[in-house]
C-alpha positions as CSV (number, residue, x, y, z in Angstrom):
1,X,119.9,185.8,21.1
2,X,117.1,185.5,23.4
3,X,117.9,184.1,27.3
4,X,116.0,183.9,30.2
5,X,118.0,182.8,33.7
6,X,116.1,183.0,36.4
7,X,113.7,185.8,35.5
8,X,116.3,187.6,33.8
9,X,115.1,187.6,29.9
10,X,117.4,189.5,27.4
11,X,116.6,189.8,23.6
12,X,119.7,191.2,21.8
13,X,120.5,191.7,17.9
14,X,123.9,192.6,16.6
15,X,125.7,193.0,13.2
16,X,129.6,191.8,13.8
17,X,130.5,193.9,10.2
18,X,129.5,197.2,11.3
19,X,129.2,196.3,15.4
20,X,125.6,197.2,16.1
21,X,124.0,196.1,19.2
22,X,120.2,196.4,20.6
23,X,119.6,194.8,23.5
24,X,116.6,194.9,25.7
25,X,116.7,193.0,28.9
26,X,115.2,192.6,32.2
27,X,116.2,191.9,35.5
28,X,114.3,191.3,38.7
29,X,112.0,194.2,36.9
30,X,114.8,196.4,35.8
31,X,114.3,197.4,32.9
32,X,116.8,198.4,30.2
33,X,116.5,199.5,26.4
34,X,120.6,199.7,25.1
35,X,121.5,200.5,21.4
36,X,125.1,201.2,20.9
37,X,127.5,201.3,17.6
38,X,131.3,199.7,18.7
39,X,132.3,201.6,15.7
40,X,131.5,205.4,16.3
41,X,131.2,204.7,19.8
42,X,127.6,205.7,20.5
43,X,125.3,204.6,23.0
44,X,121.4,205.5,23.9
45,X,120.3,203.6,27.0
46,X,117.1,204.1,28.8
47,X,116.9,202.2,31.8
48,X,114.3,202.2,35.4
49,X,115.3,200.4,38.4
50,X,113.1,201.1,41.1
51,X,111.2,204.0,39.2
52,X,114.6,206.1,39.2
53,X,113.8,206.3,35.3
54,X,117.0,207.2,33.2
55,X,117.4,208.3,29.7
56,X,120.9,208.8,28.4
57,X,122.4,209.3,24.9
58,X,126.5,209.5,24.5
59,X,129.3,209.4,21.9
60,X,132.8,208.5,23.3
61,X,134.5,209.9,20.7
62,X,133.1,214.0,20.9
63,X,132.6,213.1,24.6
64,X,129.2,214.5,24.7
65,X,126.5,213.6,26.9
66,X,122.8,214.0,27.5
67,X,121.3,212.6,30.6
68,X,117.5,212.5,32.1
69,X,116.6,210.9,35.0
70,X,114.2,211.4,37.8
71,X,114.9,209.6,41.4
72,X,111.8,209.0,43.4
73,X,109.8,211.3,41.4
């Protein structure tokens, strides 16, 4: 799927078998990279609105986390 609403473009690519999702979209220059498996229940997102850059990687199902992100430098 690729969209673009006012500014706001989106590219995403999924697998409805095995749920896989990678996404990369944009709005109003906020930028966001999203992979994420329904089935397991992982996620890796790294995102930057308003250079408050953001890297995260979690798994719902352990409940582990791993976040990095830097506000105003």
């Amino acid at each position: 799927i690729f969209y673009n609403c006012h500014n706001e473009c989106g590219l995403t690519f999924y697998n409805y078998d095995h749920r896989y999702k990678l996404t990369f979209y944009n709005y109003d220059h906020v930028y966001g990279l999203t992979f994420y498996n329904y089935v397991y229940e992982c996620r890796l997102t790294f995102y930057n609105y308003d250079d408050e850059y953001i890297l995260t990687f979690y798994n719902y199902d352990h409940k582990c986390g791993l976040v990095f992100y830097n506000y105003h430098h």
